[in-house]
C-alpha positions as CSV (number, residue, x, y, z in Angstrom):
1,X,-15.0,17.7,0.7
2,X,-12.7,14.5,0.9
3,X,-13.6,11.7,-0.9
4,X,-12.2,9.6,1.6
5,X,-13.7,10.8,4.5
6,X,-17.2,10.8,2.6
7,X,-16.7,6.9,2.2
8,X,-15.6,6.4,6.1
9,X,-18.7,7.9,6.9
10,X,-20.5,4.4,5.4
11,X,-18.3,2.5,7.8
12,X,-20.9,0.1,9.5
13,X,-23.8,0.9,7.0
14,X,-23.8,-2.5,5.4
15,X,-27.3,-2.3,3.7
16,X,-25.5,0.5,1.1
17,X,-23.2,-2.0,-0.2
18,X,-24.1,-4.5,-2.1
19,X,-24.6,-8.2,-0.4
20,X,-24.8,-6.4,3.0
21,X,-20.6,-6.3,2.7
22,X,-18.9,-3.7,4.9
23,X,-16.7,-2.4,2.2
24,X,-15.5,0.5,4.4
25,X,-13.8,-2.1,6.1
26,X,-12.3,-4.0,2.9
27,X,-11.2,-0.5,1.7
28,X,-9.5,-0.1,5.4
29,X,-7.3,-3.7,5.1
30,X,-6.6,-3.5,1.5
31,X,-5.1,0.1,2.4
32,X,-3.0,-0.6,5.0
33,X,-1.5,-3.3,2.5
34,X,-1.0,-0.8,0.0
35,X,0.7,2.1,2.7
36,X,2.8,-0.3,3.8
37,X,4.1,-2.9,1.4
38,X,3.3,-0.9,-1.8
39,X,3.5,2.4,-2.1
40,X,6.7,2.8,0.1
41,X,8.3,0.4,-2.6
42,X,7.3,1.9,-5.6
43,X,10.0,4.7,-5.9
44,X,12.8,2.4,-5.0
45,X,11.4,-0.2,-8.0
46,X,11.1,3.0,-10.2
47,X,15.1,3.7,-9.8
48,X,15.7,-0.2,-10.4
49,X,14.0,-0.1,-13.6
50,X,14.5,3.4,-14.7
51,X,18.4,3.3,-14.9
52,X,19.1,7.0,-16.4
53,X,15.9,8.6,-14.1
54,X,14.4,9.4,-11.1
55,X,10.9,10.2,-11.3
56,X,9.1,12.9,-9.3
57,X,6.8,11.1,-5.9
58,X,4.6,8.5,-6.8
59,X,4.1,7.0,-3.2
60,X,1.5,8.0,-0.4
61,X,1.7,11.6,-0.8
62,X,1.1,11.1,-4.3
63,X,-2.0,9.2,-3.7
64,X,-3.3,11.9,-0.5
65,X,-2.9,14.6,-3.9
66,X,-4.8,12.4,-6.6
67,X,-7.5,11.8,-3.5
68,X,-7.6,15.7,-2.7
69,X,-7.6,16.7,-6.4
70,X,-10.2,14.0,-7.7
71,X,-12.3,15.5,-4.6
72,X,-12.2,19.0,-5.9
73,X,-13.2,18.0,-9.4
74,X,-16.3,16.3,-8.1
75,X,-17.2,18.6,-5.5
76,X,-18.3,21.0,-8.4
77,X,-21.0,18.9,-9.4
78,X,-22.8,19.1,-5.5
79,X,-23.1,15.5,-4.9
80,X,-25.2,13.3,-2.6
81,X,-23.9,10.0,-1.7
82,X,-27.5,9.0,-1.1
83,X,-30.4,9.1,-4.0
84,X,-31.7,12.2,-3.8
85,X,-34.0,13.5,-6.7
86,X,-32.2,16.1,-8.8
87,X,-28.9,15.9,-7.7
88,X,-25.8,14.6,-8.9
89,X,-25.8,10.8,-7.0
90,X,-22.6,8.5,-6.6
91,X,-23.0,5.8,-5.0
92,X,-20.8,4.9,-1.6
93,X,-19.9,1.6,-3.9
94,X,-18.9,3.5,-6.7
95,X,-16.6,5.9,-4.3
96,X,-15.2,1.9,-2.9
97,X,-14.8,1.1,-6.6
98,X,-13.1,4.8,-7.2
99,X,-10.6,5.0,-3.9
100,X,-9.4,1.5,-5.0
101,X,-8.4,1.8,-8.2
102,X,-6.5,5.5,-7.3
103,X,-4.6,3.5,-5.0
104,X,-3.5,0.8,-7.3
105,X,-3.5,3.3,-10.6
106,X,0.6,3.3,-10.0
107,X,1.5,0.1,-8.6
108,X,2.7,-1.6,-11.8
109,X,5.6,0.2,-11.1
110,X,6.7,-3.4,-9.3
111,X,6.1,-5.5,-11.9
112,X,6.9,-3.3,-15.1
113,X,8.1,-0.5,-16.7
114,X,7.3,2.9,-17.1
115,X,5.3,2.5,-20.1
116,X,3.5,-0.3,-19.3
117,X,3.0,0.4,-15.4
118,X,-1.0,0.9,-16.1
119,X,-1.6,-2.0,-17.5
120,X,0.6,-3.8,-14.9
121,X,-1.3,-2.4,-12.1
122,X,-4.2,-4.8,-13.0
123,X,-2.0,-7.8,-13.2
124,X,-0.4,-7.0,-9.4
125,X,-4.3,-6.7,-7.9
126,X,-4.9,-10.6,-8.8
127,X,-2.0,-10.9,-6.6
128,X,-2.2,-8.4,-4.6
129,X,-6.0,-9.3,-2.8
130,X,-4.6,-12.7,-1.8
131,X,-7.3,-12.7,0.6
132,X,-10.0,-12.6,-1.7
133,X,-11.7,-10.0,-0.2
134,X,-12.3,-9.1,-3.8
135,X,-14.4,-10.7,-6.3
136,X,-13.2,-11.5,-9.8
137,X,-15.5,-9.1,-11.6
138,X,-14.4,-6.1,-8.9
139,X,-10.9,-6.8,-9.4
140,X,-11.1,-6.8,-12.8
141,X,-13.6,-3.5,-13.0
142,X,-10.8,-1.4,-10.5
143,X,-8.1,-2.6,-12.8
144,X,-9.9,-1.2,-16.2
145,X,-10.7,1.5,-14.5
146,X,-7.1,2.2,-13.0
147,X,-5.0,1.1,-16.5
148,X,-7.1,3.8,-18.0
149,X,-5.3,7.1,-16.7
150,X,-2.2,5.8,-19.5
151,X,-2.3,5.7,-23.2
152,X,-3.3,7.2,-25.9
153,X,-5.9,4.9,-27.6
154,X,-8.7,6.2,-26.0
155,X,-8.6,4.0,-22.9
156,X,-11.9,5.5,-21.3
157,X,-13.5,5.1,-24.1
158,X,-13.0,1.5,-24.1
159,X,-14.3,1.4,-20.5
160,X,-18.5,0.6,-20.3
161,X,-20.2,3.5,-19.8
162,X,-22.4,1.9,-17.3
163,X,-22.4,-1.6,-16.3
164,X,-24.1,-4.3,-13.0
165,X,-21.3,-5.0,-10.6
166,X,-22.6,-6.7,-8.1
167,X,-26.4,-6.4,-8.7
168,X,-25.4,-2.5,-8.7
169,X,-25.0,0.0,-11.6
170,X,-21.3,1.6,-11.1
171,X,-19.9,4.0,-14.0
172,X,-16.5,2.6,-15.1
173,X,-16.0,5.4,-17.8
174,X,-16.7,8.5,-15.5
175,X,-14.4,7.1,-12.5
176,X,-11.9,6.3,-14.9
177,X,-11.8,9.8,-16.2
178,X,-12.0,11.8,-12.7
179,X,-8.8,9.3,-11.5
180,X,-6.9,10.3,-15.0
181,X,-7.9,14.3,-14.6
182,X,-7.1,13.9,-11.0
183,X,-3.9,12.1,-11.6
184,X,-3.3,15.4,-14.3
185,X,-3.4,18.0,-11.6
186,X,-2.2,16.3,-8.6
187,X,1.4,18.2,-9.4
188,X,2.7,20.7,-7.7
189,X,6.2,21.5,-5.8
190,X,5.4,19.1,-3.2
191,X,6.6,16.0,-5.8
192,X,9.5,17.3,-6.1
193,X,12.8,16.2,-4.2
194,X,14.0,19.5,-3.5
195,X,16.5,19.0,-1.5
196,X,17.9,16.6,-4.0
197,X,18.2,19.4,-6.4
198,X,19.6,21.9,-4.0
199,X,22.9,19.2,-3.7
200,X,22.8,18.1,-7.3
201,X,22.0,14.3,-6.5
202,X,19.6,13.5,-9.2
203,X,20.0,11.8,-12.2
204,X,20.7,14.3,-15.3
205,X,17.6,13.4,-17.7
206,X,15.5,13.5,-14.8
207,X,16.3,17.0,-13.2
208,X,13.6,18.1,-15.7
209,X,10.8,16.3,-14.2
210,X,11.6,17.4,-10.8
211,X,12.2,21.1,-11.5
212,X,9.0,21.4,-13.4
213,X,7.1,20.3,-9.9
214,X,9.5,22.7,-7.7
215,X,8.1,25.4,-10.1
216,X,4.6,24.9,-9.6
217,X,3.1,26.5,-7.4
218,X,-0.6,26.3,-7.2
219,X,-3.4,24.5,-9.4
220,X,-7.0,25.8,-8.9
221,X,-10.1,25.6,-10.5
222,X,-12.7,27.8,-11.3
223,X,-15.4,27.6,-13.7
224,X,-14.4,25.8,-16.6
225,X,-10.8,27.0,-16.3
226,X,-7.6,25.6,-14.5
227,X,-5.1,27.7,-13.5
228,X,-1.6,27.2,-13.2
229,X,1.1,29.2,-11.2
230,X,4.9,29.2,-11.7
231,X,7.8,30.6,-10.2
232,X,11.0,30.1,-12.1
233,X,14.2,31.0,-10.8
234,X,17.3,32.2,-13.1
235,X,19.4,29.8,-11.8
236,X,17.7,27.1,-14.1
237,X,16.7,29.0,-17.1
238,X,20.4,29.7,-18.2
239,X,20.6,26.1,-20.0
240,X,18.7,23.0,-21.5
241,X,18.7,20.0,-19.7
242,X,18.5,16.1,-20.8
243,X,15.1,14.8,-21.1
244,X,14.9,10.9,-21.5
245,X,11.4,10.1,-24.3
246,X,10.8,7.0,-26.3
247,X,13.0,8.1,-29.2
248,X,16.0,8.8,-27.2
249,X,17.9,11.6,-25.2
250,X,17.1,15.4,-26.1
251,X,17.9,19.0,-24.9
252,X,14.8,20.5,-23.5
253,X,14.7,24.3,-21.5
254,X,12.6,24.6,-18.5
255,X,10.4,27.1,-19.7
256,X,9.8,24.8,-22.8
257,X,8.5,21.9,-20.6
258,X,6.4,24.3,-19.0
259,X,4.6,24.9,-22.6
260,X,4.7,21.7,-23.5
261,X,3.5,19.9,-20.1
262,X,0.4,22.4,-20.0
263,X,-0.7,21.8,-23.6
264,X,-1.4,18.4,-22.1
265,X,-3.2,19.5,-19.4
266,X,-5.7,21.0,-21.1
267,X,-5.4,17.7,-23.8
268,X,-5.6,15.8,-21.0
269,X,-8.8,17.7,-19.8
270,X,-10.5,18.1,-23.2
271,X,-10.4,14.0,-23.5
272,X,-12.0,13.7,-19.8
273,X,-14.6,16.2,-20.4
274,X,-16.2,13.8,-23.2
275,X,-16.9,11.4,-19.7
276,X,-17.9,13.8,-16.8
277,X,-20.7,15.7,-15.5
278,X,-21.0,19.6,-17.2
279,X,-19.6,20.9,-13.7
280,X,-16.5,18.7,-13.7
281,X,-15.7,19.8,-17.2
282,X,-12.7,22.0,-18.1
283,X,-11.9,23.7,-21.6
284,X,-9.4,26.2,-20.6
285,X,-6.3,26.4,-18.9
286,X,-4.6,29.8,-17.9
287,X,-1.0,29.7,-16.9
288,X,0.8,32.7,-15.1
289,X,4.7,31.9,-14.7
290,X,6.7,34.2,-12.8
291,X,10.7,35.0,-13.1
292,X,12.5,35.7,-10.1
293,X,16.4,35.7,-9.3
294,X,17.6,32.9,-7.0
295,X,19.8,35.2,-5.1
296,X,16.6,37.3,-3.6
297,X,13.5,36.3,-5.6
298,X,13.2,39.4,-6.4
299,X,11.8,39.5,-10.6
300,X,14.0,39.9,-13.5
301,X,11.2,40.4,-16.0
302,X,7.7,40.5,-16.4
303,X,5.4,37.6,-16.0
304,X,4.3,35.4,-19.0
305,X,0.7,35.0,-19.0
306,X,-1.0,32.9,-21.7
307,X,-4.3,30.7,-22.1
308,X,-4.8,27.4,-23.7
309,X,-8.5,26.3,-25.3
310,X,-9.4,24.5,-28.0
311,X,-9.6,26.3,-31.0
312,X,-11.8,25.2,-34.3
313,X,-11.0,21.3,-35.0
314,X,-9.6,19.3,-32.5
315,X,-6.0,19.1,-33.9
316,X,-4.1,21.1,-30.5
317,X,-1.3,18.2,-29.9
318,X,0.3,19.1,-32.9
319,X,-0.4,22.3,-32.6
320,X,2.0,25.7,-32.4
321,X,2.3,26.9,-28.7
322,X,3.3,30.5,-29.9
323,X,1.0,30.6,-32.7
324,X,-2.3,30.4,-29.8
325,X,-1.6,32.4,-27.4
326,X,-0.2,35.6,-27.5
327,X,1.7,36.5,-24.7
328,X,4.1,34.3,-25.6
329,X,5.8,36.2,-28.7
330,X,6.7,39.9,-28.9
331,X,6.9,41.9,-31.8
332,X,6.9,38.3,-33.0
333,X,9.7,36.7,-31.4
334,X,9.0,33.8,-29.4
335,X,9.5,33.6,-25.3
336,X,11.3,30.2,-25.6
337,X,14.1,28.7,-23.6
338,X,17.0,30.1,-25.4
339,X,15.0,33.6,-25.4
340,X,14.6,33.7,-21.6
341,X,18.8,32.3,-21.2
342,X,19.7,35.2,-23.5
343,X,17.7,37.5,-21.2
344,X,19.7,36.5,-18.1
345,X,22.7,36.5,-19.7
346,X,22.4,40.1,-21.4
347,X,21.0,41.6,-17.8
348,X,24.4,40.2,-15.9
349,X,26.5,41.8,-18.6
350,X,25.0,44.9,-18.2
351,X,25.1,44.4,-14.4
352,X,28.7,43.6,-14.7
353,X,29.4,46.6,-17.0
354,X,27.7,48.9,-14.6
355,X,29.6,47.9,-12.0
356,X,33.1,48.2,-13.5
């Protein structure tokens, strides 16, 4: 299922929109707008105001993956896009509501920087819909529900849990949190600018970024569990790179971003659980990350397996990686970055010595 093709279906059914509007039309214009004057721009306004970075995609593709990803999440909960008694119902208004506010969730891009890009997004609608094919009230709802997948002060949670828009009920709080969970998991080695790395032409503090999407391989779902697959290659585990956060420059190893980037996944899926349906709720994430050589893929050492949950009081952002799961220490040394360089280096000396 596609939520995008669902909503197409309504194309012409005016009586399922509110004031007999053809919103599959609207949807159809204001798109076009934003695949060809918007997104296109974003990663070229993203290296004007990120001097020292360049960011993994945040253009079409990346909207197609939020789309696809958002789509999977609510497909576990069987819905009807029609009322039908004891079934999951969302309304072809609410999907309207939903598709819009994915596409505009990283616009602010234009008009801001990286930390305040959700809450610019909103700002560059009013502008945006110069047409007015948009009331007040909807571009204000798609632009709550859009800033929302930033921050850290519970943004859904400010959101109305259900609210009239339009004389119909639509559920700010739950589309909010499937475009933040869906925004979560749409990564994968497809963001990355691969052949940028292969030639070296990315910025330093932002190889990071793009390495962590080469490596990952596959996101899936199943149950209440989302699993991860990695492949890392030797050739970047030898060393630390820069990594650009708010309190300045720091040295950061792959396979630690890796740990740290899936602790907030499941962070990230713990805080939209408290806003979705029991299907579309995830408590556990499982992460497999392979080791291969980049000479012939084949492996230089086992695969680290480890699973993330919440354990007893919610305290898991400040938490100790190594100290829940288990596969990642042995005989209580931890698998960290310099532990995995050490490795590589040790197994090319003994190569070396073998071979003299």
């Amino acid at each position: 299922m596609n939520i995008e093709t669902e909503f197409f279906k309504f194309k012409g059914k005016k009586t399922v929109f509110p004031h007999n509007k053809d919103y599959v039309v609207i949807y159809e214009a204001l798109k076009a707008k934003f695949d060809t004057e918007v997104h296109p721009e974003v990663k070229t306004k993203i290296l004007e105001i990120e001097k020292e970075g360049y960011y993994n995609d945040h253009g079409i593709d990346h909207i197609k993956m939020v789309i696809e990803r958002v789509s999977r999440i609510i497909e576990r909960s069987n819905p009807t896009f029609k009322h039908e008694k004891g079934k999951f119902h969302i309304s072809p208004y609410e999907l309207f509501i939903l598709l819009m506010a994915i596409n505009l969730h990283d616009t602010g891009h234009l008009i801001a920087s990286r930390a305040d890009h959700a809450k610019a997004g909103k700002l560059l609608l009013a502008k945006f819909d110069s047409g007015n094919l948009l009331s007040t009230a909807e571009k204000a709802i798609i632009g709550n529900i859009a800033q929302a997948h930033g921050g850290k002060e519970d943004p859904i949670g400010k959101l109305d849990q259900v609210l009239n828009l339009s004389h119909e009920n639509v559920r700010p709080q739950f589309l909010a949190a499937l475009l933040r969970l869906g925004d979560e998991l749409a990564e994968d080695e497809t963001r990355a600018q691969n052949f940028l790395l292969q030639i070296g032409a990315i910025e330093k503090t932002s190889i990071i970024f793009h390495l962590y999407s080469a490596s990952l391989n596959s996101v899936s779902m199943d149950g209440n569990e989302i699993t991860l697959n990695f492949y890392l290659t030797d050739k970047y585990l030898q060393k630390p790179f820069s990594k650009k956060n708010s309190k300045g420059v720091k040295s950061q190893y792959l396979i630690n971003e890796v740990y740290e980037r899936t602790q907030k996944t499941l962070l990230e899926s713990l805080y939209c659980a408290r806003f979705l349906p029991q299907p579309c709720r995830f408590t556990k994430v499982k992460v497999k990350i392979n080791f291969l050589k980049d000479e012939n893929h084949g492996a230089f050492m086992s695969p680290i397996g480890y699973e993330l949950k919440e354990n007893g009081y919610p305290t898991l952002e400040h938490s100790d990686i190594y100290k829940n799961c288990e596969g990642l220490t042995d005989q209580g040394i931890k698998l960290d970055g310099k532990y995995i360089a050490d490795f590589i280096k040790k197994s090319k000396n003994e190569k070396h010595e073998k071979s003299v």
